[in-house]
Every structure is written in C-alpha cells, then in structure tokens.
C-alpha positions as CSV (number, residue, x, y, z in Angstrom):
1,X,-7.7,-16.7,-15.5
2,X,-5.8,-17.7,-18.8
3,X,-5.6,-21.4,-20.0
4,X,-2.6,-22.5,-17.8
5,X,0.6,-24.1,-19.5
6,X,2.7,-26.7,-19.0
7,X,5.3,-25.7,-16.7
8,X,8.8,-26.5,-18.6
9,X,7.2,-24.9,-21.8
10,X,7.3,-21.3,-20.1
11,X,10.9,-19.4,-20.9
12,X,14.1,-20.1,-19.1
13,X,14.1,-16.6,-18.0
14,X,10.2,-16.7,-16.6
15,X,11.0,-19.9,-14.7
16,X,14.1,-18.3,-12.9
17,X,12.0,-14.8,-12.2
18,X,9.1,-17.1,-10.2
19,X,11.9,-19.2,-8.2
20,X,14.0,-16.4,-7.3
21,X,10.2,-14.2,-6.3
22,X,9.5,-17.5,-4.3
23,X,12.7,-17.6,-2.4
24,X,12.4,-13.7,-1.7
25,X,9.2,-14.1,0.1
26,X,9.9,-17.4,1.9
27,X,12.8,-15.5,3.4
28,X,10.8,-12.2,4.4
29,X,8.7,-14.7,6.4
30,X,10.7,-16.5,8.4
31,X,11.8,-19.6,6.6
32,X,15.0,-21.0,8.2
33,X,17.9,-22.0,5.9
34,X,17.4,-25.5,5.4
35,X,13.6,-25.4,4.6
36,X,14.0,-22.3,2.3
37,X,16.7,-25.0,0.5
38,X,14.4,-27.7,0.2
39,X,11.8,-25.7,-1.1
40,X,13.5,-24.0,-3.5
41,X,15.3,-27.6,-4.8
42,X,11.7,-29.1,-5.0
43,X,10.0,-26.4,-6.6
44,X,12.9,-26.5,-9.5
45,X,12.6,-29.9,-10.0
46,X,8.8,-29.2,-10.7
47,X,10.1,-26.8,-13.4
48,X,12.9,-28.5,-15.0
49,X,15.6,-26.4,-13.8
50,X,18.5,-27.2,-12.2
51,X,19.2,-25.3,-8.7
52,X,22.0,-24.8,-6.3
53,X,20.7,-22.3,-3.3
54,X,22.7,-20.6,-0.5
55,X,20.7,-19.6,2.2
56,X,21.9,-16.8,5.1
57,X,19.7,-15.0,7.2
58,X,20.8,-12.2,4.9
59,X,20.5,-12.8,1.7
60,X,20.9,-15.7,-0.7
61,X,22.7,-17.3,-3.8
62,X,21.0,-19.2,-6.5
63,X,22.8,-21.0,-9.1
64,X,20.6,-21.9,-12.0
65,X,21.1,-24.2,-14.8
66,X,19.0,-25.7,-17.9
67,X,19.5,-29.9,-17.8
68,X,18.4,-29.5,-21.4
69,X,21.3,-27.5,-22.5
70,X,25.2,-28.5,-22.6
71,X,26.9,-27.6,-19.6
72,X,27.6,-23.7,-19.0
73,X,25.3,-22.7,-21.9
74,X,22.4,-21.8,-19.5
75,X,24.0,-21.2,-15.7
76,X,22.7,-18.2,-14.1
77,X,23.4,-17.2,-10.6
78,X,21.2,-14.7,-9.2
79,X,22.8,-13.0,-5.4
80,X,20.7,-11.3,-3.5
81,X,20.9,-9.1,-0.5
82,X,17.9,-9.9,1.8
83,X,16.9,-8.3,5.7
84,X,16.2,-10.6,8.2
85,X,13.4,-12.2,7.8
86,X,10.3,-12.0,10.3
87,X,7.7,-14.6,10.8
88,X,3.9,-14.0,9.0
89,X,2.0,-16.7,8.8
90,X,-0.5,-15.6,6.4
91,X,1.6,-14.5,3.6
92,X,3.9,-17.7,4.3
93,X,0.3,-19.5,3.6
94,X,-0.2,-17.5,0.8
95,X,3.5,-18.0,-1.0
96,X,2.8,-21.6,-0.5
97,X,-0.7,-22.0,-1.9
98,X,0.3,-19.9,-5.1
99,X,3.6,-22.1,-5.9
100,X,1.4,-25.0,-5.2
101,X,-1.3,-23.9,-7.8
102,X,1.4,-23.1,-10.5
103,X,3.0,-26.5,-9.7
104,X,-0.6,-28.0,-10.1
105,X,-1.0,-26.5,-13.5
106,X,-3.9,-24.3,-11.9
107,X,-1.8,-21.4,-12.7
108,X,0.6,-20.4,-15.2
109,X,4.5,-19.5,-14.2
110,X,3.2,-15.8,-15.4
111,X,0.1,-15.4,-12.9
112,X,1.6,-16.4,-10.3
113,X,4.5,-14.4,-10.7
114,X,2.1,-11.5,-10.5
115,X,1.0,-12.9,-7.5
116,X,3.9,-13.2,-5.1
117,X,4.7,-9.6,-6.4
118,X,1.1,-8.7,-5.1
119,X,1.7,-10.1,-1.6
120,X,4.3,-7.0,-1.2
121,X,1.7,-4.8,-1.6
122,X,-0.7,-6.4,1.4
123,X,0.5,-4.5,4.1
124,X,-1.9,-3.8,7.0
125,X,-4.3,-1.2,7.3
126,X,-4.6,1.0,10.0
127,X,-6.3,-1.4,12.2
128,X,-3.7,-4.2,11.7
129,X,-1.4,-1.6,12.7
130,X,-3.0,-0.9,15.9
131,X,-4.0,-5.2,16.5
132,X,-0.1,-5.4,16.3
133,X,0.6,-2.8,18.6
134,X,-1.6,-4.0,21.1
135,X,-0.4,-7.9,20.5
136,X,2.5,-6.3,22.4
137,X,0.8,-5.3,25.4
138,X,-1.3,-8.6,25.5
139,X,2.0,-11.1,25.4
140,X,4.0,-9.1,28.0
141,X,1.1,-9.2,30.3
142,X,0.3,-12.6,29.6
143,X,3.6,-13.6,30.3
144,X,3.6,-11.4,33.9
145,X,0.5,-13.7,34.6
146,X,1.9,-16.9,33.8
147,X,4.6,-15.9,36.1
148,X,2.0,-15.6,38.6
149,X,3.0,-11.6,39.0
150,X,1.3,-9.4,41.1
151,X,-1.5,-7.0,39.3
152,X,0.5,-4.1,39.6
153,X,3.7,-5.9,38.3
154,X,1.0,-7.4,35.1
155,X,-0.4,-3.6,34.5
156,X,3.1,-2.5,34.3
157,X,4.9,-4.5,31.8
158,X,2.0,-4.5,29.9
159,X,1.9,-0.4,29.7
160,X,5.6,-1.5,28.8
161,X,4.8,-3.7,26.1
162,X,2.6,-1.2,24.5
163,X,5.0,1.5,24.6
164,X,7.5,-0.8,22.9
165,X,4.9,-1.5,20.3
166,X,4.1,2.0,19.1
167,X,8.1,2.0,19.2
168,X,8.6,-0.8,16.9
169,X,5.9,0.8,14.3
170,X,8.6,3.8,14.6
171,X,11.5,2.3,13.3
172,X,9.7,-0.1,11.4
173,X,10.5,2.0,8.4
174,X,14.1,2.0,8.1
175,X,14.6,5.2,10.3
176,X,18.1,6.1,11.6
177,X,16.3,4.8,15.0
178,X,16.3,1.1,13.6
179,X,19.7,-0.4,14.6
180,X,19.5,1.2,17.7
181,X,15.6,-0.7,18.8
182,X,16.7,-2.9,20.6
183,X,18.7,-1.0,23.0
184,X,15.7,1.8,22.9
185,X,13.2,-0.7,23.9
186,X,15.6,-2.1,27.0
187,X,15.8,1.7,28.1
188,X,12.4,2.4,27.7
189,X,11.4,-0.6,29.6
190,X,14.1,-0.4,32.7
191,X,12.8,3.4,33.4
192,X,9.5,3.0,33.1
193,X,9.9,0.4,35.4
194,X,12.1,1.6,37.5
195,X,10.1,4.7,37.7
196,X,6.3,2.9,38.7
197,X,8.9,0.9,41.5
198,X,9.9,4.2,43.1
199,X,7.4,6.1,42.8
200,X,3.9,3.6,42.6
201,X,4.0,0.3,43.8
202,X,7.0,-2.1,44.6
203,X,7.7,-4.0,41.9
204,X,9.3,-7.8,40.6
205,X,11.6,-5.0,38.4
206,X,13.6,-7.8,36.6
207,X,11.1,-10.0,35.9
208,X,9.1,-7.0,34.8
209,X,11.3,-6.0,32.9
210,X,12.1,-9.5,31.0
211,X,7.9,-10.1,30.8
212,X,7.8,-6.0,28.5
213,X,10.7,-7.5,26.4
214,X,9.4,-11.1,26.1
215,X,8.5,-10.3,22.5
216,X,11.8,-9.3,21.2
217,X,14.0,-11.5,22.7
218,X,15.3,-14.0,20.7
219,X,14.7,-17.3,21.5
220,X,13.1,-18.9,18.3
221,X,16.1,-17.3,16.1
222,X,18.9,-19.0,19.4
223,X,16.6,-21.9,18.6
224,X,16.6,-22.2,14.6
225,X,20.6,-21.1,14.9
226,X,21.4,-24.3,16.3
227,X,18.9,-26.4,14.3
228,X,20.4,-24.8,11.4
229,X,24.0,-26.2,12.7
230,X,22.8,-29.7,13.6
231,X,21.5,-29.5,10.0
232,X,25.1,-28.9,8.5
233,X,24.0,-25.6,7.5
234,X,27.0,-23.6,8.9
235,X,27.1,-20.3,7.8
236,X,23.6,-19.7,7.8
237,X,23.6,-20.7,11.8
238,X,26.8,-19.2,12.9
239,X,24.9,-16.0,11.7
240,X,21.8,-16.6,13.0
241,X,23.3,-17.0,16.3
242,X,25.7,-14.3,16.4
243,X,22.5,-11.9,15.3
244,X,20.3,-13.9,18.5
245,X,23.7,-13.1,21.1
246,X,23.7,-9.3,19.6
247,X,20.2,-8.4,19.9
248,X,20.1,-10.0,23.6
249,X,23.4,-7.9,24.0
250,X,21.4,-5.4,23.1
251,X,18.4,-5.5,25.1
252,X,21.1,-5.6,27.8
253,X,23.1,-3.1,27.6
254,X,19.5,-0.6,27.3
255,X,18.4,-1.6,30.4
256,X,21.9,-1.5,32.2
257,X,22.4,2.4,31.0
258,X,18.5,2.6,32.6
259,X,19.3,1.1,35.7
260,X,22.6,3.5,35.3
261,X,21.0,6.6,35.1
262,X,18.3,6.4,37.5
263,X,20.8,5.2,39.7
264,X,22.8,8.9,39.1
265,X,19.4,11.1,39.5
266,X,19.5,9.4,43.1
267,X,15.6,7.0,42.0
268,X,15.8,4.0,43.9
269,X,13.3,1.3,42.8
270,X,11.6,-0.1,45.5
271,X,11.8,-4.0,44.7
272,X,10.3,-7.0,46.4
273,X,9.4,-10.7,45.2
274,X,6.3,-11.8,45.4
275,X,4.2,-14.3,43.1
276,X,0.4,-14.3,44.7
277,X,-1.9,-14.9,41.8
278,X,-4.2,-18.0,41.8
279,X,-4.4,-21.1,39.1
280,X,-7.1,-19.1,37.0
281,X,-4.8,-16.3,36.5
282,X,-2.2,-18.4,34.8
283,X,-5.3,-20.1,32.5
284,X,-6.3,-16.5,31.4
285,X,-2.7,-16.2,30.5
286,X,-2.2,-18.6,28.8
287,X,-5.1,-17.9,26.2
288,X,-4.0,-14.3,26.2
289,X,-0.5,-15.4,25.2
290,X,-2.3,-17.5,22.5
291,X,-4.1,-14.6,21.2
292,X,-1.6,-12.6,21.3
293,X,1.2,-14.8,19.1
294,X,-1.9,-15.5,16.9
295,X,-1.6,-11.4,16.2
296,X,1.8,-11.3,16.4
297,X,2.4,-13.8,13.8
298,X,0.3,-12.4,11.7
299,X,-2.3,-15.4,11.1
300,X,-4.8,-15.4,8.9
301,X,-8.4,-15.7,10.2
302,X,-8.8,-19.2,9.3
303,X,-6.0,-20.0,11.1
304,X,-6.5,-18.0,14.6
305,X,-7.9,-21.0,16.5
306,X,-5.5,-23.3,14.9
307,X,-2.1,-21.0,15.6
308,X,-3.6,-20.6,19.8
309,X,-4.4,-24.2,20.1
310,X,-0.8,-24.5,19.2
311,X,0.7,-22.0,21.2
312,X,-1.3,-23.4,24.1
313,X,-0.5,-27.3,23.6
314,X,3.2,-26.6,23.6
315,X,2.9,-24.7,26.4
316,X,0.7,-27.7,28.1
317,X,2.9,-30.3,26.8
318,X,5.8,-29.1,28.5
319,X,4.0,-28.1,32.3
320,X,2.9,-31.4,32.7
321,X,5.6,-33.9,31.3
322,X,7.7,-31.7,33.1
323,X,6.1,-31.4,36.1
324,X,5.8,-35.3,36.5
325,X,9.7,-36.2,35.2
326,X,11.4,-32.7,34.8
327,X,11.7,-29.4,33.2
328,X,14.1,-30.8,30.4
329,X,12.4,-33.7,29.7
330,X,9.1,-31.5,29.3
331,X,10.2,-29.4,26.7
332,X,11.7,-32.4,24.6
333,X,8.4,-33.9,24.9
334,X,6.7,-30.5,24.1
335,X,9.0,-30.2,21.2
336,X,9.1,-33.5,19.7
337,X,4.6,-33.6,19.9
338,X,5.2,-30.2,18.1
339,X,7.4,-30.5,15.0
340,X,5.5,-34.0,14.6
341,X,1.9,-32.5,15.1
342,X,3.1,-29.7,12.0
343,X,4.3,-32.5,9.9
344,X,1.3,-33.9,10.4
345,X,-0.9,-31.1,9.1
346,X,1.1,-30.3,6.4
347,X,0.8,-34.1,5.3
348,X,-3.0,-33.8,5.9
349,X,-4.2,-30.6,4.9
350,X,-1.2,-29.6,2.2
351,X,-0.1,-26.4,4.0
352,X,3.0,-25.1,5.8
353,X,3.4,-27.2,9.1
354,X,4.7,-23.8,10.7
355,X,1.2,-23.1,11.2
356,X,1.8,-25.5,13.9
357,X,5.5,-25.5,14.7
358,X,6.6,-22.1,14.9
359,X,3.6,-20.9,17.6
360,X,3.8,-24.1,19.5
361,X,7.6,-23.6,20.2
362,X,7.4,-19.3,20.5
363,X,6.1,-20.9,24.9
364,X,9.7,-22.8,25.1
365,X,12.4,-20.9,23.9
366,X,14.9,-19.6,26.0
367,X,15.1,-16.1,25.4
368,X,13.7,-15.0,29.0
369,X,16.8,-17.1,30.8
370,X,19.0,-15.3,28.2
371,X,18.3,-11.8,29.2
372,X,18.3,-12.6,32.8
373,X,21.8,-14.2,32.6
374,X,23.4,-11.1,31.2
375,X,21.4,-8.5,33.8
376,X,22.8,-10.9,36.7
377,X,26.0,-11.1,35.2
378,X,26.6,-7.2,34.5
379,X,24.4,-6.0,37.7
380,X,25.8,-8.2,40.4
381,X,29.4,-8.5,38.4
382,X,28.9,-12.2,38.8
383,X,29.9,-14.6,36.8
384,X,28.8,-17.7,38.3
385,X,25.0,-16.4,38.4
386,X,26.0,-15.3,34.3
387,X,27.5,-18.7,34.0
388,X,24.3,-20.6,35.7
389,X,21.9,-18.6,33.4
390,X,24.1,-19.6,30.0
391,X,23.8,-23.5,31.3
392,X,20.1,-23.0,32.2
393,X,19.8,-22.1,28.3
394,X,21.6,-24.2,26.7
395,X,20.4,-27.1,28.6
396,X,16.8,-25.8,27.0
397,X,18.0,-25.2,23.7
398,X,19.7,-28.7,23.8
399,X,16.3,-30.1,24.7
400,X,14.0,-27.9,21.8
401,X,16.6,-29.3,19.1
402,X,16.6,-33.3,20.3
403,X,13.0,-33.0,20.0
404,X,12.8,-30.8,16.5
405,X,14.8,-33.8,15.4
406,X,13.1,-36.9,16.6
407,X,9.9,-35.1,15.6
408,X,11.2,-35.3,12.3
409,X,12.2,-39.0,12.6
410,X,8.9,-40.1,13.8
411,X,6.5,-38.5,11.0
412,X,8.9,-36.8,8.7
413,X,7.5,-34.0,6.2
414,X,6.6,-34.5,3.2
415,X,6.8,-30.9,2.0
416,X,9.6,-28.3,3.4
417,X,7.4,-25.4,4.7
C-alpha cells in the first residue's frame, strides 16, 4: 500500500469521484435517505468539500463545492439515476470500513476509490447463489412454524418459497420478466397452493400463501417510508411508500388472477384452519428465521451470530412485552431496545448499527397484515375487513416508528450507518 496523503491535498476532482462511489454503494445497499445524507455531509466535511445531497430511492443529486474557492468557481452537481436499493450487510460493512480507513489516513482517496469500485465485482459464486435461494425456502417455512402451521401447511410454503427463489435469480438480471416479479411470484404461490389444497392435503391457503411471500413483502421499505417522512425527508418517503403500496398491489393482484383461474378450470381448494404445532416448533422457527435473514441479508461470516441474535431478540422483545401489556406496546418496546442496541454497537465497535437494526426489525414489520388486507378486501368484496387490516397496519407501523425514534433519543448515533 502507498504512503497515504493527507486528505484535502488529493484533487478536487479525486475527492468528488470517492464521495459520489461512496454514495452509489450506500444506496445499492439499503441505506435510507436520511442516513445516506448524513453520511455523505460527514464524510465531505472530512475532505474539505462542501456538499448538498438529495436522496430518493431512485437516484440522487449532489451539489459539490470548494470552501477554498470564491463562490461558483468550483460547484459541481453530479445527478445520478440509481435502482432501488437492496439490503447486504456485508458490502454495507465493507463501504464503511474503507471510507473509514481513507478518513483515518490508512488509505489514500485513490486506493480506496479502487476499492468501492472492487466491491462491484464481489458478486456470489455459485454456492451463494444457491444459500440465497434456499434462504427463501427456510424464511417462509419458518414463518408457517411461528404461525404454529400444520406440517403439511410448513412443507408447502416452503416448496413455495423455493420456487420463488430460483424465480427471483431469473429476473435478477434485468430480464423483460423483472417488473412483472412480483405479480409472477403471487401467481406462482396461489396455484401451487391452491393446487396441494385440492388435490393433497387441506390447507391454511391464505396464510400459506402470505408465509411463501413473507420475503417480498414490503414491510421494512412501509417502515423506512414513514421514518423517512417523520424525518422531513418528503420526497424520498412519499416514493418509498408509493413503491411499498405497489409491490403489495402486486403481490395481490398475482394471487387474485390465481385464485381466478383455478376458480374457472372448476379446482376447488380444500381449506380448513388449524394451528396444532407445539412450543418447540415455534423455537425451531424462530432460529430458522434467524438463519435465514442472516442469508438473506447477505452477512458476512463474522457477523452470522450477531445478525440472528438480532433477528431473534426483536422478535423476543416484542412476544413478551406484548404478551404481558399488548401487541402495540410490544413492538414499541421491541423497536425502541432495537434502534438503541445498533447505536450502541456502532458507538462501541465503529461499525454500521444496521447490523443490528435492520435484522432485529425485518420479525415486526407489517408486510404480512398488508397482504392479507387487500386478499380480504378483493376476495370477500369487503371493505370493512380491507379497512380493519389497513388499521391493523398502521397501528404497527405507528408503533415501529415511536420507537425508531425514542431509540434514537435515548443513545443517539454517533455515526449515520
């Protein structure tokens, strides 16, 4: 490694090129608005530029300016068209630890420039591939277990889940099939159900159904939408949350044109409800839920244990505050020991806190009672049951948020991420 220098001798032009690589792979990771903003405001400061950013789930605008120089001798504005970001925890690490080497003078503005770019080329191998695939499979069965569902109604979604996997690896690469996944993924997942009902085993269908497309519904995006417009961050939320209403709209209207068809070929699912399993069962779920976020989020292996003891504390958290003074005041509870427990960490061990944050709210977000209020509402043509459902959500989002913000009030972050 070359002798590092000191961070406001390196060019104008280098300075801007790491920031605006920074901010790129922040984004591609997850980073919601206002912490992409702090970040990128600290991190200038660090380099002696001056920086305005505009951060939409889509993109973002960065207005760059040298305090050095008169004003409008140096202003740059860089806009730049971004996809929606998805959460990986082990690139987000690895964005982090390189802009806090180069801010540490352990590296120059130069090396780790080459760096970030780098990180693009990590993709997973074959066997990451397959890990994510299966991470499918292993949340929507763990989810049918914490439910308490039958085996059948467990073996089920989670031959769902799979199949919705190796469907997401499909489109994953921009294919014409892309804008259309969600909706694929709610058809695939109404017939196959609707398919082992009628012809296999009675079936929960609904709730199977909901469990196989646990992991795309969009709670934690519903979630970061609203903390985004508590935060004053408008735009950015208003878009977040019309994306989290379309992909749930989504989701929907696959499974309704399901439910339509095999209604038409004359395949009546055979439904019943039934929730037998034992305590134990819900255990084992839970730890396979743990495991499963763990792959899903892409950890790294340092960080397996740490990202599933978080999934399962916020899960905890919430059963049993809620369990001994409500469902409401559990997941403010949950969420509050949460976002305080990942400013914590990233006090203590100088790392993102969404190691902790993001995996130990992915239990409490509402996405499940979002899905199921649209199916009522378009399957039974009742708007009081859609109506109940909507309430039932908000009332949980309401509760995530008041504690995502007294979290913050009681150990605030030192650092963005």
């Amino acid at each position: 490694m070359s002798a590092a220098t000191p961070l406001t001798s390196a060019s104008y032009a280098a300075r801007i090129a790491f920031v605006v690589e920074l901010a790129e792979h922040l984004h591609a990771y997850g980073t919601t608005a206002q912490r992409l903003e702090g970040t990128m405001i600290a991190v200038t400061q660090r380099l002696g530029l001056g920086c305005e950013p505009w951060v939409n789930p889509t993109g973002m605008v960065l207005s760059f300016s040298d305090p050095l120089r008169p004003p409008g001798d140096s202003d740059t504005t860089r806009v730049i068209r971004l996809s929606p970001g998805d959460t990986d925890l082990y690139k987000l690490c690895e964005a982090d630890r390189i802009a806090e080497q180069v801010l540490n003078g352990e590296m120059d503005i130069a090396e780790g420039y080459a760096a970030l770019r780098d990180l693009d080329a990590r993709g997973p191998g074959r066997w990451g591939k397959a890990l994510h695939v299966c991470g499918f499979a292993l949340v929507a069965m763990a989810v049918a277990g914490l439910w308490r569902l039958p085996w059948a109604d467990i073996a089920t979604a989670g031959t769902i889940g799979l199949l919705i996997g190796l469907l997401d690896r499909l489109t994953s690469n921009g294919t014409r099939l892309k804008e259309a996944h969600e909706a694929l993924a709610g058809m695939l997942a109404g017939l196959v159900a609707i398919l082992v009902s009628a012809f296999l085993v009675p079936l929960n269908l609904n709730t199977v159904i909901i469990a196989s497309l646990i992991v795309m519904l969009p709670g934690m995006a519903l979630t970061n939408a609203i903390n985004e417009l508590t935060s004053q961050h408008l735009v950015s939320g208003t878009a977040r949350f019309a994306g989290a209403i379309t992909t749930v709209l989504k989701l929907t209207i696959g499974t309704i044109i399901a439910l339509a068809l095999m209604q038409m070929l004359g395949v009546t699912p055979n439904v019943r409800a039934s929730r037998p399993q034992p305590d134990w069962v819900e255990w084992a779920a839970l730890a396979t839920a743990a495991a499963a976020f763990a792959i899903l989020f892409r950890a790294g292996k340092r960080d397996v244990l740490l990202v599933m003891a978080a999934a399962a504390s916020g899960y905890l958290v919430s059963r049993w505050v809620g369990t001994a003074v409500g469902p409401n005041i559990g997941l403010f509870v949950a969420a509050l020991v949460t976002t305080a427990a990942g400013n914590g960490y990233a006090r203590w061990a100088n790392r993102p806190g969404a190691l902790i944050r993001v995996p130990g709210l992915i239990m409490l977000v509402p996405g499940s009672n979002s899905l199921r209020g649209l199916m009522n509402l378009v399957q039974r043509q009742d708007i009081a049951a859609g109506q109940e459902a909507m309430l039932i959500v908000m009332n949980i989002v309401l509760a995530l948020i008041a504690g995502l913000l007294f979290g913050n009030l009681l150990l605030p972050a030192r650092k963005a991420l």
